[in-house]
C-alpha positions as CSV (number, residue, x, y, z in Angstrom):
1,X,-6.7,-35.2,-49.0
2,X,-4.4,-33.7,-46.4
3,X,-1.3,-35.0,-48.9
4,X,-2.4,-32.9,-51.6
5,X,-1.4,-29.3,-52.9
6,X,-2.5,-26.6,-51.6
7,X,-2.0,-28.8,-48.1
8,X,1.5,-30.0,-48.9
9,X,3.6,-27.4,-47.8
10,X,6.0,-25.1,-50.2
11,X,8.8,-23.1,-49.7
12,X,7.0,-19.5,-49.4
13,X,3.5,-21.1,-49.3
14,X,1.0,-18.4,-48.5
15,X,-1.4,-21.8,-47.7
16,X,-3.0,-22.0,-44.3
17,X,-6.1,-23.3,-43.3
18,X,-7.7,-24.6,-39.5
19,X,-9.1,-28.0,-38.7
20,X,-11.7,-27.8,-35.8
21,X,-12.0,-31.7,-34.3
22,X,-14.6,-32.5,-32.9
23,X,-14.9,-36.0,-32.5
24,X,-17.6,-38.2,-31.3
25,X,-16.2,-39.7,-28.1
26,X,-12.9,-41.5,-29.7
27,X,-13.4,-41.3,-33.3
28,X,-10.1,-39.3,-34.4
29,X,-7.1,-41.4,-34.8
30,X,-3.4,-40.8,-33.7
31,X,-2.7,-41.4,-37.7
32,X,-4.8,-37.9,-38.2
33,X,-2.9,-36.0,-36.4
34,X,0.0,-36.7,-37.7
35,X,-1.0,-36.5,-41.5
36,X,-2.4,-32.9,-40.3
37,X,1.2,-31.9,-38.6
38,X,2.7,-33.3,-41.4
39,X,0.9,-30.6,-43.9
40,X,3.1,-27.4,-42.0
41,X,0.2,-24.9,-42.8
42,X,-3.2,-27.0,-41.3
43,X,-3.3,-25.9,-37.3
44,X,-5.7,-28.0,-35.2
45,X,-8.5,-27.4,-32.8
46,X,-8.9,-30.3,-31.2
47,X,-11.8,-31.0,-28.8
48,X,-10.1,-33.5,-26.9
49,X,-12.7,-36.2,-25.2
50,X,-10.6,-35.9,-21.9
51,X,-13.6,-37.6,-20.1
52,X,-14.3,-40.3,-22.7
53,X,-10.5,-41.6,-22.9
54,X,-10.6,-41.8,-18.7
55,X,-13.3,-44.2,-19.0
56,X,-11.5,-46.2,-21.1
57,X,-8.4,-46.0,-18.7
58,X,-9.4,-48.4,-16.4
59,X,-7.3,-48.2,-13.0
60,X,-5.9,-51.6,-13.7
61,X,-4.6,-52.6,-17.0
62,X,-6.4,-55.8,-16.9
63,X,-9.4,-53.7,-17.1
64,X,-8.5,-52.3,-20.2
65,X,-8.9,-55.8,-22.3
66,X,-10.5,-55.2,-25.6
67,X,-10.6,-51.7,-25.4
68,X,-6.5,-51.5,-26.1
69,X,-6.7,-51.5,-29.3
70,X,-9.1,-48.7,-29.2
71,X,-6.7,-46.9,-26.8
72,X,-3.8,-47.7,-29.5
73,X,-5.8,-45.7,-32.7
74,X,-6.7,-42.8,-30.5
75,X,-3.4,-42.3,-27.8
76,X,-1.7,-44.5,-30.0
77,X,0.8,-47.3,-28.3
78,X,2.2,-44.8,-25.9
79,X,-0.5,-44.8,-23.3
80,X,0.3,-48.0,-21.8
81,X,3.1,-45.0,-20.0
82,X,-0.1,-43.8,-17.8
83,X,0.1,-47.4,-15.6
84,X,2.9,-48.0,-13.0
85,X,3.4,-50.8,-10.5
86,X,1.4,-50.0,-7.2
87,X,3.9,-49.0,-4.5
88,X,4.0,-52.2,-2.6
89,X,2.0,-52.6,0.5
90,X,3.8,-54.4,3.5
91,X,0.7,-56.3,5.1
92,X,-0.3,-57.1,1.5
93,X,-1.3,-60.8,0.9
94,X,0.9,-63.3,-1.0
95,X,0.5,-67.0,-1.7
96,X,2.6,-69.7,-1.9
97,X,4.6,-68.8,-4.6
98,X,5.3,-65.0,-3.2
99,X,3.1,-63.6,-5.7
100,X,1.2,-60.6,-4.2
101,X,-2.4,-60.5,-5.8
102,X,-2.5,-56.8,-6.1
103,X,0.6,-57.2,-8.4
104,X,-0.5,-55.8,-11.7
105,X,0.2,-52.4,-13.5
106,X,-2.3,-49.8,-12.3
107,X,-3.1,-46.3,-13.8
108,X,-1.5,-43.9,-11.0
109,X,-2.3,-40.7,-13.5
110,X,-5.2,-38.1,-12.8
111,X,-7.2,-36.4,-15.1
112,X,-4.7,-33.6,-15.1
113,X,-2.3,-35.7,-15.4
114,X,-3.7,-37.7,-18.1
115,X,-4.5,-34.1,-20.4
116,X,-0.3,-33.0,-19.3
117,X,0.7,-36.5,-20.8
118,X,-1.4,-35.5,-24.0
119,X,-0.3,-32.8,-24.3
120,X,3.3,-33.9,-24.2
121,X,2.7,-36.5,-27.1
122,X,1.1,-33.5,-29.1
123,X,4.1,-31.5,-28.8
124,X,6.4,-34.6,-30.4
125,X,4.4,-34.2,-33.4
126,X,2.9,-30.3,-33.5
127,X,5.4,-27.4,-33.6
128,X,3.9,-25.6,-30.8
129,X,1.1,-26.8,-28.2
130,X,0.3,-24.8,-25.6
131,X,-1.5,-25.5,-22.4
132,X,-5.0,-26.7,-23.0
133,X,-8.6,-24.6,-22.6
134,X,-10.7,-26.7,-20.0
135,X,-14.4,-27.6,-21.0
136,X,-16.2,-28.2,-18.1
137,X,-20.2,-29.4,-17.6
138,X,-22.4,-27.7,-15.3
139,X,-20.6,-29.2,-12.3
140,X,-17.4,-28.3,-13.0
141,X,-16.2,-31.7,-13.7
142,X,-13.6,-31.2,-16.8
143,X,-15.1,-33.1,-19.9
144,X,-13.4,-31.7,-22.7
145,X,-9.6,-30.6,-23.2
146,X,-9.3,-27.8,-26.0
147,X,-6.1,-28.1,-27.9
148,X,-4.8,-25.8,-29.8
149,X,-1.9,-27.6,-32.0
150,X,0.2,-25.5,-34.2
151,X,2.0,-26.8,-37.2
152,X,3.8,-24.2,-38.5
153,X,7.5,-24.6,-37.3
154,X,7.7,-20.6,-37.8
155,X,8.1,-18.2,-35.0
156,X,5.9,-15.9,-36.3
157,X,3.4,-18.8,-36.4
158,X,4.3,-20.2,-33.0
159,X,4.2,-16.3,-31.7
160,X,1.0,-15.5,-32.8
161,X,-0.8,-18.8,-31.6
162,X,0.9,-18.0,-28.2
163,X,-0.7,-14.7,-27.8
164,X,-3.9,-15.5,-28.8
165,X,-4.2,-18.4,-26.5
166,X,-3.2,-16.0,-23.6
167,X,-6.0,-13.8,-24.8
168,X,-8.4,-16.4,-24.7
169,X,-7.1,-17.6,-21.2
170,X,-7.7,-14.4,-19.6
171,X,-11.4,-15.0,-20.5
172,X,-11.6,-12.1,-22.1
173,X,-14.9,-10.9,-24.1
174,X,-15.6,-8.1,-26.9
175,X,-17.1,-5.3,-25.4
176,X,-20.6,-4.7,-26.9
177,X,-21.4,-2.1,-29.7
178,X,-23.6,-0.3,-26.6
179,X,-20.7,-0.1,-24.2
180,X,-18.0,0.9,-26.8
181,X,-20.1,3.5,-28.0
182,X,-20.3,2.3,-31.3
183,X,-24.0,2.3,-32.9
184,X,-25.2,-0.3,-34.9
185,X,-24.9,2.6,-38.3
186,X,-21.1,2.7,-37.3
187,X,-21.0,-0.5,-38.6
Protein backbone atom coordinates (compact mmCIF):
# COMPACT_ATOMS: atom_id res chain seq x y z
CA UNK A 1 0.00 0.00 0.00
CA UNK A 2 2.75 2.29 1.24
CA UNK A 3 4.38 1.78 -2.53
CA UNK A 4 1.47 3.25 -4.13
CA UNK A 5 0.63 6.89 -5.32
CA UNK A 6 -0.39 9.26 -3.42
CA UNK A 7 2.40 7.48 -0.87
CA UNK A 8 5.21 7.42 -3.41
CA UNK A 9 6.66 10.60 -3.29
CA UNK A 10 6.76 13.34 -6.35
CA UNK A 11 8.72 16.08 -7.05
CA UNK A 12 6.35 19.02 -5.60
CA UNK A 13 4.07 16.43 -3.93
CA UNK A 14 1.63 18.30 -1.70
CA UNK A 15 1.01 14.42 -0.15
CA UNK A 16 1.51 13.91 3.51
CA UNK A 17 -0.09 11.81 5.85
CA UNK A 18 0.88 10.37 9.76
CA UNK A 19 1.12 6.80 10.84
CA UNK A 20 0.39 6.31 14.65
CA UNK A 21 2.07 2.65 15.68
CA UNK A 22 0.86 1.22 18.13
CA UNK A 23 1.86 -2.19 18.21
CA UNK A 24 0.95 -5.04 20.44
CA UNK A 25 4.04 -5.82 22.31
CA UNK A 26 6.53 -6.67 19.09
CA UNK A 27 4.20 -6.81 16.31
CA UNK A 28 5.81 -4.05 13.93
CA UNK A 29 8.62 -5.09 11.82
CA UNK A 30 11.98 -3.45 10.99
CA UNK A 31 10.79 -3.99 7.19
CA UNK A 32 7.75 -1.37 8.09
CA UNK A 33 9.67 1.15 8.94
CA UNK A 34 11.52 1.31 6.29
CA UNK A 35 8.82 0.99 3.55
CA UNK A 36 7.18 4.01 5.67
CA UNK A 37 10.65 6.14 5.40
CA UNK A 38 10.93 5.07 2.10
CA UNK A 39 7.42 6.98 1.08
CA UNK A 40 9.22 10.79 1.98
CA UNK A 41 5.72 12.28 2.99
CA UNK A 42 4.33 9.29 5.72
CA UNK A 43 5.97 10.56 9.31
CA UNK A 44 5.68 8.03 12.12
CA UNK A 45 4.40 7.89 15.67
CA UNK A 46 5.76 5.14 16.99
CA UNK A 47 4.83 3.69 20.42
CA UNK A 48 7.90 1.98 20.96
CA UNK A 49 7.40 -1.25 23.38
CA UNK A 50 10.61 -0.11 25.27
CA UNK A 51 9.63 -2.58 28.18
CA UNK A 52 8.54 -5.46 26.02
CA UNK A 53 11.89 -5.60 23.79
CA UNK A 54 13.93 -5.54 27.41
CA UNK A 55 12.32 -8.66 28.34
CA UNK A 56 13.36 -10.19 25.39
CA UNK A 57 17.02 -8.88 25.86
CA UNK A 58 18.07 -11.34 28.12
CA UNK A 59 21.33 -10.26 30.06
CA UNK A 60 23.18 -13.17 28.46
CA UNK A 61 22.87 -13.90 24.87
CA UNK A 62 22.31 -17.47 25.50
CA UNK A 63 19.26 -16.43 27.05
CA UNK A 64 18.01 -14.95 24.04
CA UNK A 65 17.64 -18.53 22.06
CA UNK A 66 14.51 -18.74 20.09
CA UNK A 67 13.51 -15.38 20.62
CA UNK A 68 16.41 -13.97 18.01
CA UNK A 69 14.59 -14.27 15.39
CA UNK A 70 11.94 -12.33 16.92
CA UNK A 71 14.55 -9.72 18.02
CA UNK A 72 15.78 -9.78 14.20
CA UNK A 73 11.99 -8.75 12.54
CA UNK A 74 11.51 -6.07 15.27
CA UNK A 75 15.43 -4.43 15.98
CA UNK A 76 16.36 -6.19 12.95
CA UNK A 77 20.09 -7.99 12.93
CA UNK A 78 21.62 -5.07 14.54
CA UNK A 79 20.72 -5.65 18.17
CA UNK A 80 23.10 -8.39 18.72
CA UNK A 81 25.41 -4.59 19.12
CA UNK A 82 23.59 -4.28 22.72
CA UNK A 83 25.87 -7.42 24.25
CA UNK A 84 29.62 -7.07 25.02
CA UNK A 85 32.09 -9.37 26.64
CA UNK A 86 31.97 -9.04 30.57
CA UNK A 87 35.01 -7.17 31.72
CA UNK A 88 37.03 -10.02 33.04
CA UNK A 89 37.04 -10.80 36.69
CA UNK A 90 40.54 -11.80 38.10
CA UNK A 91 39.38 -14.41 40.84
CA UNK A 92 37.03 -15.76 38.15
CA UNK A 93 36.92 -19.60 37.79
CA UNK A 94 38.49 -21.45 34.79
CA UNK A 95 38.91 -25.10 34.00
CA UNK A 96 41.32 -27.10 32.58
CA UNK A 97 41.30 -25.72 29.31
CA UNK A 98 41.50 -21.88 30.55
CA UNK A 99 38.01 -21.33 29.66
CA UNK A 100 36.36 -18.95 32.24
CA UNK A 101 32.59 -20.11 32.62
CA UNK A 102 31.26 -16.60 32.74
CA UNK A 103 32.76 -16.17 29.17
CA UNK A 104 29.80 -15.44 27.04
CA UNK A 105 28.47 -12.03 25.53
CA UNK A 106 26.29 -10.22 28.06
CA UNK A 107 23.86 -7.31 27.46
CA UNK A 108 25.88 -4.29 29.27
CA UNK A 109 23.05 -1.63 27.87
CA UNK A 110 20.25 -0.06 30.16
CA UNK A 111 16.95 0.82 29.36
CA UNK A 112 18.21 4.28 28.38
CA UNK A 113 20.65 2.91 26.75
CA UNK A 114 18.69 0.43 24.90
CA UNK A 115 15.86 3.48 23.71
CA UNK A 116 19.50 5.93 22.63
CA UNK A 117 20.63 2.81 20.55
CA UNK A 118 17.01 2.84 18.86
CA UNK A 119 16.91 5.71 18.35
CA UNK A 120 20.24 5.77 16.58
CA UNK A 121 19.02 2.96 14.15
CA UNK A 122 15.83 5.23 13.50
CA UNK A 123 17.90 8.04 12.48
CA UNK A 124 19.86 5.66 9.58
CA UNK A 125 16.58 5.29 8.09
CA UNK A 126 14.18 8.46 9.14
CA UNK A 127 15.38 11.98 8.09
CA UNK A 128 14.97 13.49 11.40
CA UNK A 129 14.39 11.68 14.88
CA UNK A 130 14.42 13.46 17.73
CA UNK A 131 14.78 12.49 21.39
CA UNK A 132 11.96 10.24 22.43
CA UNK A 133 8.65 11.16 24.85
CA UNK A 134 8.89 8.75 27.86
CA UNK A 135 5.63 6.73 28.72
CA UNK A 136 5.80 5.80 32.10
CA UNK A 137 3.13 3.47 34.42
CA UNK A 138 1.99 4.55 37.58
CA UNK A 139 5.38 3.81 39.19
CA UNK A 140 7.35 5.61 37.06
CA UNK A 141 8.98 2.73 35.58
CA UNK A 142 9.39 3.73 31.62
CA UNK A 143 7.16 1.31 29.52
CA UNK A 144 6.80 2.96 26.40
CA UNK A 145 9.25 5.15 24.17
CA UNK A 146 7.33 7.67 21.83
CA UNK A 147 9.08 8.23 18.63
CA UNK A 148 8.41 10.68 16.55
CA UNK A 149 10.25 9.77 13.01
CA UNK A 150 10.20 12.25 10.35
CA UNK A 151 10.54 11.36 6.68
CA UNK A 152 10.59 14.23 4.95
CA UNK A 153 14.32 15.02 4.09
CA UNK A 154 13.12 18.87 3.95
CA UNK A 155 14.18 21.50 6.45
CA UNK A 156 11.03 22.99 6.57
CA UNK A 157 9.80 19.47 7.48
CA UNK A 158 12.62 18.52 9.87
CA UNK A 159 12.07 22.35 11.46
CA UNK A 160 8.68 22.08 12.11
CA UNK A 161 8.74 18.50 13.72
CA UNK A 162 11.68 19.92 15.85
CA UNK A 163 9.57 22.67 17.38
CA UNK A 164 6.67 20.79 17.98
CA UNK A 165 8.41 18.14 19.84
CA UNK A 166 10.03 20.92 22.05
CA UNK A 167 6.55 22.08 22.68
CA UNK A 168 5.38 18.86 23.73
CA UNK A 169 8.60 18.37 25.95
CA UNK A 170 7.90 21.36 27.93
CA UNK A 171 4.64 19.62 28.94
CA UNK A 172 2.87 22.17 27.91
CA UNK A 173 -1.21 22.26 28.02
CA UNK A 174 -4.03 24.44 26.20
CA UNK A 175 -5.29 26.83 28.52
CA UNK A 176 -9.10 26.21 29.05
CA UNK A 177 -11.89 28.32 27.27
CA UNK A 178 -12.63 29.48 31.27
CA UNK A 179 -9.17 30.77 31.88
CA UNK A 180 -8.52 32.33 28.39
CA UNK A 181 -11.56 34.09 28.66
CA UNK A 182 -13.04 32.68 25.76
CA UNK A 183 -16.83 31.46 26.26
CA UNK A 184 -18.16 28.55 24.85
CA UNK A 185 -20.40 31.11 22.11
CA UNK A 186 -16.87 32.49 21.10
CA UNK A 187 -16.46 29.32 19.57
Amino acid sequence: MVSEQPWVRKDKSRSRGVVFLDPYALEVDWATLQALTRTQVLDVWYLFPLEAVLRQLARRISGVGVKAPKLDKVLSTAWRELYALPEPDPVQRVDIFDVREDDELQRAASAKQVEEWFRQQLKKEFAYVPEPVPILRSTNRQMFSLFLCVANPSSAATTLADGFMKYVKQGRKPASHRKSGREASDQ
